[in-house]
Structure formats: C-alpha cells, structure tokens
N, C-alpha and C positions, 0 to 999 in steps of 0.2 A: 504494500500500500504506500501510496507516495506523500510526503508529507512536507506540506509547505515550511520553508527553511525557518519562518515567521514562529511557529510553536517548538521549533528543536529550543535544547535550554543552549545557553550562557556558559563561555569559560568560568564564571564568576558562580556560577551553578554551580556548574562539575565540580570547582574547590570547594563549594560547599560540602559536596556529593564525600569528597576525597577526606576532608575533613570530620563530619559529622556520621558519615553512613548513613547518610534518609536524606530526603528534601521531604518537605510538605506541601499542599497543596491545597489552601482551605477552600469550602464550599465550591470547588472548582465545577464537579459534575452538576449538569442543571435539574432541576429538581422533576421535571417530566420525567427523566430517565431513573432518578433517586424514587419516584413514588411506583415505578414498574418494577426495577430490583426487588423493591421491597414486594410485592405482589408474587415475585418469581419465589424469592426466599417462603415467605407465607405459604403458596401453595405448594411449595418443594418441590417445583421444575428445576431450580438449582439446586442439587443435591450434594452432598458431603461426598467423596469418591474421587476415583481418576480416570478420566477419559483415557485415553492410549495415549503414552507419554511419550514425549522426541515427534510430535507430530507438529506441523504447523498452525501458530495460535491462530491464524487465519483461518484457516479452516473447524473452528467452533463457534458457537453460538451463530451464527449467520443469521436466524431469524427470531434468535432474543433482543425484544424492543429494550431489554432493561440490563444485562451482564454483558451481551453482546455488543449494546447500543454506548454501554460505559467505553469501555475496549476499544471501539470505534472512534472514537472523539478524536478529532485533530490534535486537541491537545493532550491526548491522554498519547497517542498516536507519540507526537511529537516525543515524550518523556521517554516513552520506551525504545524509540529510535537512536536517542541520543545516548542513552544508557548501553542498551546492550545489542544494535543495532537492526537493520531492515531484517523481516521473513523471521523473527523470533522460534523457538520450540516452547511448546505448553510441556512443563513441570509438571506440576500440580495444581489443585485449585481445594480450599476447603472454604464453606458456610460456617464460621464461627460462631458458636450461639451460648449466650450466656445465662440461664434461666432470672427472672427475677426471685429478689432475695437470696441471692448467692452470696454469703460474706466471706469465702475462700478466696485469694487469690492463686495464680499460677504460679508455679516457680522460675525464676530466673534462663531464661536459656536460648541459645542460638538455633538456626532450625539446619545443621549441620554438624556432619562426623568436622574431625581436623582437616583442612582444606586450604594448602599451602599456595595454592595460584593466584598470579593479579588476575588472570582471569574472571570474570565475577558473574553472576548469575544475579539477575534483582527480584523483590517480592514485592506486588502492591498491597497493601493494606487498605480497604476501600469502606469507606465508614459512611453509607448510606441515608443514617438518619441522624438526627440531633444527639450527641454521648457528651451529656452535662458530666462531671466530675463524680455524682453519686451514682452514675452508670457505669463509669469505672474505665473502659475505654481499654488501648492498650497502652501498656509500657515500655518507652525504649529510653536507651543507653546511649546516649551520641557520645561518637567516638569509640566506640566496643568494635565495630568490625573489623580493626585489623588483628586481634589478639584473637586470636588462632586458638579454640576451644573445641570440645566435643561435646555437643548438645545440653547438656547438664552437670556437666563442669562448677557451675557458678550456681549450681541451685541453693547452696548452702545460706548464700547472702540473700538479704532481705531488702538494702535499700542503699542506694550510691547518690552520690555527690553530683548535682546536675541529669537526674534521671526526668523525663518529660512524659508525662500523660497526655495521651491525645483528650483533649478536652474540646468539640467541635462541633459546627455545625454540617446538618447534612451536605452530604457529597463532597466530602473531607478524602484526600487521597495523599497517605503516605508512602512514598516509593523507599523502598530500604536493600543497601548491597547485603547477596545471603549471609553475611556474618555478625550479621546487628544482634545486640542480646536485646529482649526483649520479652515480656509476660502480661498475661490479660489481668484485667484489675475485677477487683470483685462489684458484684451489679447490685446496689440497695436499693432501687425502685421497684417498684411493681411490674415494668415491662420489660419484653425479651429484648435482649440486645442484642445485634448481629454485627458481626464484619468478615466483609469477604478478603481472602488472602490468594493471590496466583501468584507464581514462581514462574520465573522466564530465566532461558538459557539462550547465550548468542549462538550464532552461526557467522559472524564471521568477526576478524582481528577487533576490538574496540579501539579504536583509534581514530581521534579526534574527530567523532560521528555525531558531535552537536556542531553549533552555529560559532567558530572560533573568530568571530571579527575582532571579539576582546580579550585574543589568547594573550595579550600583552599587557592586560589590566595589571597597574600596581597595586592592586586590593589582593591582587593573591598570593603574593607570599605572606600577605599578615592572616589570611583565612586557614592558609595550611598550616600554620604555627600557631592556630587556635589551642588554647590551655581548657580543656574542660575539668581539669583539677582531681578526678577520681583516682585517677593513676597517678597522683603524687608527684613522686621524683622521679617515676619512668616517663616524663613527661619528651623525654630527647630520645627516647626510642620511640612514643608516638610520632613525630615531627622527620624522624631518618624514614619511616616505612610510610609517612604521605608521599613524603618530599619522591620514594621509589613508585610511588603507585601513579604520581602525576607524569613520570617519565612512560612509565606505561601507558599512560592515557594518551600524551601526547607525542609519543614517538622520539622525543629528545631526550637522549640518554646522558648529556650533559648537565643537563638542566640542575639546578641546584639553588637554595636560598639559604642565605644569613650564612652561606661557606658551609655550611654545614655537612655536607656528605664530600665534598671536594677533597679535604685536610684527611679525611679518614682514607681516601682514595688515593692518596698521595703517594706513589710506590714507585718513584724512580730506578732506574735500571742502567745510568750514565754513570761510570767509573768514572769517579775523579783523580785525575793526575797529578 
C-alpha cells in the first residue's frame, strides 16, 4: 500500500522511537472506526487467536469496517511504514480484555525470549475507547527496550522511576519496538476494558524508511541522550546502544554524539617510530 510521504514520521520521531521505545498517538483513530472496533470486539468477530502467521498484514481484515478500517488509515499506514517498513508480516494479534472490578495487576514483562538484533519487530497497542486512570490502561517503561530480557525476567519488580500509564482518550494508539516492558493495570470500574495488540515483522533492511528531510535536526543528539533515571548509573550504557541503534536506522556507521562511542573505538594500528 503506498503511503503519502506526508504521514511517514520524522527523524525527530525515530529518536524518539530510539530513545523511549513507543511513540504515542493520542485520539489519532477517528471515532467512526473507534465505535465499529468496538462492535467487532462486542460481538467477537475479533477474536483472541492467530491467523496464519508470516503472512501479509495486507491480506487480513479486508472487509472489517473497524480493525481493518484502523490498519488502513494513512496515518496508521504511515507509522508502520516508517517503522518496520512496506508489505509488513502479521505476528500476532490478541483482544485484551480486562473484566470490570479486576484489582490485580499484571506482572512486569516484555513480550519476548532474549532477542539480541537491531533488527526490530513493533507492536501497536490500540486503545479504542476512553481508559481514564481507574480503568487502568497499560503500563510501559520508556527506555526498557534495549535491555535484553526474557519475558518475565522483571516480574519481580513492582514499580520504576518514570513508568507511564496510558491514560487516554479513544482511538489512542501506542506503537512500541518488541522489547518494551510493559503490564496491564488493574480495571476499578464497572466496565470491560479492551485493547487490541498486533505484532508486525519487517521484510525488508529498516533503513531510513520514514520522511529524513530532518535527519540533520540538532534536537537529536539531546533526544538520544535522554536520562529517564530508572537505570541509574547505567545510564552510558543506555546512551552507547541508542547512539548503535540510530547507526542502524540510519545507515551511518560513523555516526556518533557527545564523542561518545568514537574514544571507545579508538584502536589504532600505526606503529610509531
């Protein structure tokens, strides 16, 4: 599907992306297609399951006015283009549902074994209806995807420094790379909450597959040198494995800020006389 260059993101994006592991997207989806999902979820035409997986997302939902119709969106279009580019593979897809008066939360966790590639794989998180804060919403960790865990590694912990509740209005759409940690929050109201989750796999190199007119933005070395504080004093091993992730994004394997991978690179091999 071709996708006007107009909805691809932003260099200034991408560092986000490389940065935080999510971008968000508030109230993006329009509410015609928010009030269909929901009707699809209701009557469980969208079902929990997996379609045949490695197959072309293009080739599902074709005549859903409402998961189909989300997917379609230029601009939903654009996101996933930019990210993990044209002709994607469908993953997975689950109907997350949270009963009302659930006061459990979930545990901590990435939705991946150990998975050492810049390669990446994204998940959208698609929040169809209004998830005020006593709905509970879900839970992510910006800055968690590069730290390389195994699904429940981190279930032990309960609560981190900078951790972000999706608290939103409908048609709220979190895109997150697969290694975000991340857990559903518990639902105190009376009504069901739902959020759908698909997993997308590329098919071809990710490289610089959004709109780079700003690949030269001065905002980005201070974006990828963001401190979100949880990780302490490993705060220069977050900041060495952007700094490598934005060379993989953008094909520059020189590429470097504040000197920082350069000095450690430094490996001369000229005999001095």
């Amino acid at each position: 599907m071709a996708v006007d260059r107009k909805h691809l993101l932003t260099s200034v994006q991408m560092a986000d992306f490389v940065a935080d592991g999510l971008l968000r997207f508030d109230a993006l989806i329009p509410e015609e297609i928010n009030r269909e999902v929901m009707r699809e979820l209701d009557e469980r035409r969208i079902n929990f399951g997996y379609e045949p997986q490695g197959q072309p997302l293009d080739e599902l939902w074709r005549e859903s006015r409402g998961i189909g119709a989300m997917i379609r969106l230029p601009q939903v279009q654009g996101i996933i283009q930019s990210l993990v580019g044209p002709d994607p593979l469908y993953d997975h897809h689950c109907p997350h549902q949270v009963p009302p008066g659930h006061v459990e939360g979930q545990i901590w966790h990435a939705d991946a074994i150990i998975d050492t590639r810049q390669h990446f794989d994204i998940q959208l998180f698609y929040f169809p209806h209004d998830t005020p804060r006593e709905m509970g919403g879900t839970m992510f960790l910006p800055g968690s995807h590069l730290r390389r865990i195994h699904e429940t590694d981190i279930a032990r912990h309960q609560n981190f420094l900078g951790q972000m509740p999706i608290v939103c209005k409908a048609g709220t759409l979190v895109v997150g790379h697969h290694g975000i940690w991340h857990c559903a929050q518990p639902n105190l109201t009376d009504k069901l909450r739902y959020m759908f989750k698909l997993r997308l796999n590329p098919t071809v190199r990710q490289l610089r597959l959004w709109n780079t007119d700003d690949l030269n933005d001065p905002q980005i070395p201070g974006i990828l040198f963001r401190n979100h504080r949880w990780y302490g004093n490993d705060d220069r091993l977050e900041y060495a494995n952007r700094i490598k992730f934005w060379r993989f994004l953008t094909g520059d394997d020189g590429y470097d800020a504040h000197y920082w991978l350069t000095r450690i690179e430094n490996m001369p091999e000229r005999i001095a006389l």
